[in-house]
LUMDOBA-680183 format. One record per residue (C-alpha): x, y, z; residue number from 1; residue in three letters. Coordinates in Angstrom, 1 decimal. Layout:
// residues N
SITE    east   north      up  seq  type
SITE       X       Y       Z  NUM   ala
...
END
This chain:
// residues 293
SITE    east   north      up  seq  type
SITE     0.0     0.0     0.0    1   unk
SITE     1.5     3.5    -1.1    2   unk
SITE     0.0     6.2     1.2    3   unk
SITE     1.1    10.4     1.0    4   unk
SITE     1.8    11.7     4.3    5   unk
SITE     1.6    14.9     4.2    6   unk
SITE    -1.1    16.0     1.5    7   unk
SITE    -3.1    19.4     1.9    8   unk
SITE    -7.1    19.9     0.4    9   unk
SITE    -9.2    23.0    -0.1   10   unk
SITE   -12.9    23.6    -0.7   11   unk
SITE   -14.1    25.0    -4.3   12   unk
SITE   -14.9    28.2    -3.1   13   unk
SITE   -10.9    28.6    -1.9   14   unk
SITE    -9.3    27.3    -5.0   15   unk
SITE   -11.3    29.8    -7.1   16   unk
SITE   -10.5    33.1    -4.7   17   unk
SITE    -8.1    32.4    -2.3   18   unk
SITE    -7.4    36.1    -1.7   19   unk
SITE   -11.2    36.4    -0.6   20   unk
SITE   -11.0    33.5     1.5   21   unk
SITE    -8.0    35.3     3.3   22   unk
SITE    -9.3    38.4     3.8   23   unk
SITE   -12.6    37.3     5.0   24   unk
SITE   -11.3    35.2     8.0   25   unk
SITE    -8.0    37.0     8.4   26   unk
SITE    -5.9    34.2     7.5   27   unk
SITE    -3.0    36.7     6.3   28   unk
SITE     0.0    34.5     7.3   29   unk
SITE    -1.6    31.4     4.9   30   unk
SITE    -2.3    34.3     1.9   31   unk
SITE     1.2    35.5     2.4   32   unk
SITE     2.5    31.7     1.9   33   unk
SITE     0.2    30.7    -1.1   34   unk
SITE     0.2    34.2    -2.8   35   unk
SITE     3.7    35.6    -1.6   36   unk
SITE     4.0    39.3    -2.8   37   unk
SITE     6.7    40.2    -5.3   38   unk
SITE     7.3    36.0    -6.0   39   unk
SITE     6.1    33.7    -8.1   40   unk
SITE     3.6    31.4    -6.3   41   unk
SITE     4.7    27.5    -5.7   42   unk
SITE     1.2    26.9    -4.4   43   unk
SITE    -1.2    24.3    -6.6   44   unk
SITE    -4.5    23.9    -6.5   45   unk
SITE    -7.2    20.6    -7.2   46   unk
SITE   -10.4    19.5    -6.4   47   unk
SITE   -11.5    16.4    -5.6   48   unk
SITE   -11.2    15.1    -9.2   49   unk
SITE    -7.9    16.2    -9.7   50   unk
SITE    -6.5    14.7    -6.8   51   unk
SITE    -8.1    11.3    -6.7   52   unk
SITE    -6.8    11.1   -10.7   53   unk
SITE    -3.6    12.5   -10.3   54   unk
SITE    -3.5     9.5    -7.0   55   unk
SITE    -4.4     6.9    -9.3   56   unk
SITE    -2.1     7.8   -11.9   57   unk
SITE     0.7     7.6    -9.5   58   unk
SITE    -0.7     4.3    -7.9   59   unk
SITE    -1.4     5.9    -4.3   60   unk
SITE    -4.0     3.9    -2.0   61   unk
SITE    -4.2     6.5     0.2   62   unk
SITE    -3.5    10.3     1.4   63   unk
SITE    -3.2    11.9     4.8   64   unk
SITE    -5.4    15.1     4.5   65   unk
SITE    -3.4    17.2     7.0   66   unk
SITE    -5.2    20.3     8.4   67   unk
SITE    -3.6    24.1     8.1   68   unk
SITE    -2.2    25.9    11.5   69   unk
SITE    -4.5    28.7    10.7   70   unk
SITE    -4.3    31.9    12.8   71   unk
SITE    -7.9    31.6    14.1   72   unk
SITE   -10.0    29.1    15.7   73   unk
SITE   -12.9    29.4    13.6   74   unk
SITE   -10.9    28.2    10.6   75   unk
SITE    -9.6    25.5    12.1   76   unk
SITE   -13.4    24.2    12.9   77   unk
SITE   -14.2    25.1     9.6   78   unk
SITE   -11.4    22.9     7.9   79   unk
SITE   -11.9    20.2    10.4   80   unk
SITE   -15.7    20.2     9.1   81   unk
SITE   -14.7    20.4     5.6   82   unk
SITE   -12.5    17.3     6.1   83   unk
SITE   -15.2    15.6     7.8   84   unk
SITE   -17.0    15.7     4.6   85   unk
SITE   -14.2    14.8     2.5   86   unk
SITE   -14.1    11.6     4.8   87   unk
SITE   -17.5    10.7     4.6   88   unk
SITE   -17.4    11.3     0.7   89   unk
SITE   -14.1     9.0    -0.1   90   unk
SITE   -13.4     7.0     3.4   91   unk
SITE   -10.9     4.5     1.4   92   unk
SITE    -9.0     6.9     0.1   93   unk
SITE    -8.1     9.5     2.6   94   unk
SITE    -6.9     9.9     6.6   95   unk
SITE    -7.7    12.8     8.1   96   unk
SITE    -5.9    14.7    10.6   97   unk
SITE    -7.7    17.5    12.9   98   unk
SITE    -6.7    21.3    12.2   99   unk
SITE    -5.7    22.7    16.0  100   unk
SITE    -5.5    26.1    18.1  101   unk
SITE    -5.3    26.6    21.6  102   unk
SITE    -7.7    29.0    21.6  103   unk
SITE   -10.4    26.6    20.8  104   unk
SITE   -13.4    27.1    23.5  105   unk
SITE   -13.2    23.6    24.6  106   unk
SITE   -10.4    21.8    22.6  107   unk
SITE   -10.2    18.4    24.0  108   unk
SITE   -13.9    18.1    22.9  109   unk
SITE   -13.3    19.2    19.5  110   unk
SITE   -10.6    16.8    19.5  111   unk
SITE   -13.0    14.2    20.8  112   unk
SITE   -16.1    15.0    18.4  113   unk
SITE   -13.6    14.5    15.3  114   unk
SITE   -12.4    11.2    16.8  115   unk
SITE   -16.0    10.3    16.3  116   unk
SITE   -15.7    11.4    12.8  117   unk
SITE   -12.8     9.5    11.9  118   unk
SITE    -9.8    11.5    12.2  119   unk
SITE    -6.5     9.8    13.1  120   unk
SITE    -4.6    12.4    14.5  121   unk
SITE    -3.8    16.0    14.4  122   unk
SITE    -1.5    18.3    12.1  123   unk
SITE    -0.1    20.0    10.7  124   unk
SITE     0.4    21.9    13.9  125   unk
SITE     2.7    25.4    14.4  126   unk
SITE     1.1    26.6    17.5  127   unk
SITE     4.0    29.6    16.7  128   unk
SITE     2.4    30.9    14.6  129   unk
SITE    -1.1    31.0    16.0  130   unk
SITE     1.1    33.2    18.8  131   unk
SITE     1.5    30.1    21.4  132   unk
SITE     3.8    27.5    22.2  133   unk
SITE     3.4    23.8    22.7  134   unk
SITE     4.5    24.1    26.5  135   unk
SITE     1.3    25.9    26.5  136   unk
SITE    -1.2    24.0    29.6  137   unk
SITE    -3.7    23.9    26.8  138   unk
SITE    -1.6    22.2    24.1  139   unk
SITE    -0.2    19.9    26.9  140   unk
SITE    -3.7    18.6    27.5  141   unk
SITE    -3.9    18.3    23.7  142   unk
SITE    -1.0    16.1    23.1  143   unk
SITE    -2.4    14.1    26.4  144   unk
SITE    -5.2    13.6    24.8  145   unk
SITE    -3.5    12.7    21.3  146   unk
SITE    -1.6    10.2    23.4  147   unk
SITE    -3.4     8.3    25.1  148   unk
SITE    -5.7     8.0    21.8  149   unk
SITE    -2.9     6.6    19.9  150   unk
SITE    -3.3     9.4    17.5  151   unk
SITE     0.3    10.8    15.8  152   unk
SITE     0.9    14.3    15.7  153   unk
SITE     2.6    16.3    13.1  154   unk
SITE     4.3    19.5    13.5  155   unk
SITE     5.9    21.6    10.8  156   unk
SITE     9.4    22.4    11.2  157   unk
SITE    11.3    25.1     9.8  158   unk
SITE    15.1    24.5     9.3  159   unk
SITE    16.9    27.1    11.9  160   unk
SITE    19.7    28.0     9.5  161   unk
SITE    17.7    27.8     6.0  162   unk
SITE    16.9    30.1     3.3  163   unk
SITE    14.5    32.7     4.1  164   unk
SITE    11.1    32.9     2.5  165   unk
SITE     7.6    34.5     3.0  166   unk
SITE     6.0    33.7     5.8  167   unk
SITE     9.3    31.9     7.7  168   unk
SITE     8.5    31.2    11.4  169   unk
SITE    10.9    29.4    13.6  170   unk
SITE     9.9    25.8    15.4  171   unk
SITE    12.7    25.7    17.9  172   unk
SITE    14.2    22.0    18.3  173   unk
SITE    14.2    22.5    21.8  174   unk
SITE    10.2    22.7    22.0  175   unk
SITE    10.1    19.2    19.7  176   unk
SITE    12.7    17.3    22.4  177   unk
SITE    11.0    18.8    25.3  178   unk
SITE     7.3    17.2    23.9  179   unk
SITE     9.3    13.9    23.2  180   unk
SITE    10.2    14.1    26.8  181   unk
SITE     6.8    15.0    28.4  182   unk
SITE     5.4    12.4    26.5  183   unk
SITE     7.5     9.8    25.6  184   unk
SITE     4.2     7.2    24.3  185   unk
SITE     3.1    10.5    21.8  186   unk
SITE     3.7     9.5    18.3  187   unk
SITE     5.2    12.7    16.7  188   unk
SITE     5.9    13.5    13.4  189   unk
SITE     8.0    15.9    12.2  190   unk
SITE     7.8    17.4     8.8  191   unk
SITE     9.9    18.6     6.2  192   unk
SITE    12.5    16.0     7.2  193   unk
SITE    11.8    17.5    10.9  194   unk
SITE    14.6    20.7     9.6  195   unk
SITE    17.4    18.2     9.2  196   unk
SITE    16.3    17.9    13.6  197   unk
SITE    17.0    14.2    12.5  198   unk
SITE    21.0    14.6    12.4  199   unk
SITE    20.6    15.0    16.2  200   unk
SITE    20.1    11.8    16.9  201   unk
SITE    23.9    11.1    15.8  202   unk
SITE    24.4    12.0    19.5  203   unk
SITE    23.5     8.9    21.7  204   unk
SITE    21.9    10.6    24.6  205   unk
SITE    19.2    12.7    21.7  206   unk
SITE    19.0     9.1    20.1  207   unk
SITE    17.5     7.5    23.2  208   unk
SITE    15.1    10.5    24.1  209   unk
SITE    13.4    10.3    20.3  210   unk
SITE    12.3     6.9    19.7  211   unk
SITE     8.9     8.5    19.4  212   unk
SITE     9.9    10.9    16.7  213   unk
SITE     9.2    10.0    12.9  214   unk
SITE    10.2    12.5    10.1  215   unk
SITE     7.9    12.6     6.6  216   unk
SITE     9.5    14.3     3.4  217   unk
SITE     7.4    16.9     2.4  218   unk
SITE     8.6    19.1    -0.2  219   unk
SITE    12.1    18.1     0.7  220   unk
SITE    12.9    18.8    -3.0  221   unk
SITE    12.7    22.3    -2.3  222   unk
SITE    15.0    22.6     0.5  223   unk
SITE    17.8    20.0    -0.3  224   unk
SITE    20.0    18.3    -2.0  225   unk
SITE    18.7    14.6    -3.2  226   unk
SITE    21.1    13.1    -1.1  227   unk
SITE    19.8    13.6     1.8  228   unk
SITE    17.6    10.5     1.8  229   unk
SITE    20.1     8.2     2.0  230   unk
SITE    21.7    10.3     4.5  231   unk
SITE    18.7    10.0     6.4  232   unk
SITE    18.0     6.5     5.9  233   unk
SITE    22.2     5.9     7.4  234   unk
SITE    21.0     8.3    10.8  235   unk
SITE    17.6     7.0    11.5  236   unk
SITE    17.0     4.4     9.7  237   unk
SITE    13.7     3.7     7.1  238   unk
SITE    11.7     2.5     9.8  239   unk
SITE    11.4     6.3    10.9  240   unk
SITE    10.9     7.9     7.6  241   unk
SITE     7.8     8.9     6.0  242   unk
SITE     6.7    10.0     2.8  243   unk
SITE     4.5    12.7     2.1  244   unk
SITE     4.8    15.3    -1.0  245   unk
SITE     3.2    18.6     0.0  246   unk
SITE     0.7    18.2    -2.5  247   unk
SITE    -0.7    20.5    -3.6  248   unk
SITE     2.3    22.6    -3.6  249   unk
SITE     4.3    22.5    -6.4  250   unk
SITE     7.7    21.3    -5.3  251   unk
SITE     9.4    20.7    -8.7  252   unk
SITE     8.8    24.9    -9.9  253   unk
SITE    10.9    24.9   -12.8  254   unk
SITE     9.3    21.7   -14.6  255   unk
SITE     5.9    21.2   -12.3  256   unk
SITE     3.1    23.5   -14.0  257   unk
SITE     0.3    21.5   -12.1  258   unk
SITE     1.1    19.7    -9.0  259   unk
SITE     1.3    16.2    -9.1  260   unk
SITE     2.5    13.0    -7.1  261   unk
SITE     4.5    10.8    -9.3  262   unk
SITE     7.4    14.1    -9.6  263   unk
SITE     8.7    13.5    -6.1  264   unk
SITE     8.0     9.3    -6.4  265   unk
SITE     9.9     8.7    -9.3  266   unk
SITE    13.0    11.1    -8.1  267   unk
SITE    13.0    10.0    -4.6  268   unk
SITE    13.1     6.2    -5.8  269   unk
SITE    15.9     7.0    -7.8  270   unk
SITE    18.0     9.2    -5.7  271   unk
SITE    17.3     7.5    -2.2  272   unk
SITE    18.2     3.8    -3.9  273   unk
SITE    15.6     2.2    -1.7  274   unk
SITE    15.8    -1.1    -1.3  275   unk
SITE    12.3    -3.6    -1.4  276   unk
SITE    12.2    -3.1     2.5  277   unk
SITE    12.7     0.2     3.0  278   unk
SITE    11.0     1.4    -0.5  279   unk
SITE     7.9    -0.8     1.6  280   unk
SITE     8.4     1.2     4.7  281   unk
SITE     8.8     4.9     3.6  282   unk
SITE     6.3     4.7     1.4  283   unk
SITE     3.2     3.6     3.7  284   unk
SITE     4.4     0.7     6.1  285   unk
SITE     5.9     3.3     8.9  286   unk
SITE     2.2     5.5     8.2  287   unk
SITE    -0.1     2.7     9.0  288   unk
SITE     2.0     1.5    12.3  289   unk
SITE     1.7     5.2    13.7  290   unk
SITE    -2.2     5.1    13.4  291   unk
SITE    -4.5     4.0    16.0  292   unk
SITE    -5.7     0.7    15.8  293   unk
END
């Protein structure tokens, strides 16, 4: 089974007037990311029919509908109900995971009610940007919860010493090993190849403190070299490695006019030299051990 990851969806009314969308709920931080001013976009956009023919065409079972870190709560409920339908609609085909803010009137129960609806975890969480901190009391009861559900979490990560680019936040690495301390049984999930946080666990003492930490490989195309999988694969090992694309982002800009899947699955393949068993476990084994029974 091949599953995505990390995979984004938006609603109709989104893709057609995403500036509208922005403005009307204040979400300036996402506008600033899929619209950047002065730059060339690398969002994409498809509907439901895009993306369930560009998945067949690349031979993916399954994909991880991850939710935003929007600045408001609202949204977040709003995304989370939109997902709910997009559940019901194709349950085979996708896994959601909840949209999450703090500032949720009761968010242990919102957490709960989309339990009931099928979710399977949480992400793609930056609680900096929606001005908090996952030391926050609220996000610890949160990742309690997400714990003792059995429900992985991811978080986005930006790399401390990258490039910059609209809309750059930093995710300290100290916040991510101080969650993996709290809650040692939390299944976390670090994107973007958790901002190279991965090359950390070269030191023995880090090693032992993250054996609850997985990394996926969204748009890693965009922020480094090819080689880095197999670097990975030498540090971690497959068994901790997830792939996930960032679809509907474009992540190949200078060849990708539409966003698509197979881009990042035939290059990766190539460049990473998987072997049966960890081409196996990158692409969907290590996903469907991390969900809840």
């Amino acid at each position: 089974m091949i599953i995505d990851a990390h995979t984004h969806r938006y609603p109709d009314e989104v893709i057609q007037d995403p500036v509208s969308f922005a403005e009307k709920r204040q979400e300036f931080h996402w506008l600033n990311l899929v619209r950047p001013a002065g730059k060339t976009s690398l969002q994409g956009w498809a509907n439901r029919e895009k993306m369930l023919n560009d998945m067949d065409e690349a031979k993916i079972d399954r994909c991880v509908l991850l939710g935003w870190y929007w600045e408001n709560q609202e949204t977040c409920q709003w995304q989370n109900d939109y997902y709910a339908a997009c559940l019901d609609q194709d349950p085979n085909r996708f896994i959601g995971f909840a949209s999450f803010h703090s500032g949720l009137a009761n968010p242990v129960e919102e957490l709960e009610r989309r339990r009931d609806q099928g979710f399977l975890g949480i992400g793609e969480c930056h609680p900096w940007v929606q001005g908090s901190s996952p030391r926050d009391p609220i996000w610890m009861n949160c990742m309690e919860f997400a714990s003792n559900a059995g429900w992985p979490v991811t978080f986005h990560v930006t790399e401390p010493v990258g490039h910059e680019y609209p809309g750059r936040v930093p995710t300290p690495f100290e916040d991510f090993l101080w969650i993996a301390r709290q809650f040692p049984d939390l299944k976390i999930i670090l994107a973007h190849a958790g901002g190279l946080f991965p090359f950390y666990e070269l030191n023995p003492q880090i090693k032992s403190e993250l054996t609850n930490v997985f990394y996926d490989l969204a748009a890693c195309p965009l922020l480094y070299e090819s080689g880095i999988y197999r670097h990975l694969i030498q540090v971690v090992g497959c068994e901790k490695l997830l792939w996930g694309t960032d679809y509907p982002l474009r992540i190949f800009p200078k060849t990708q006019k539409e966003p698509n899947f197979s881009s990042f699955q035939e290059i990766i393949c190539r460049e990473g030299k998987f072997n049966d068993e960890e081409k196996a476990a990158i692409f969907g084994k290590n996903l469907l051990s991390l969900l809840p029974c």
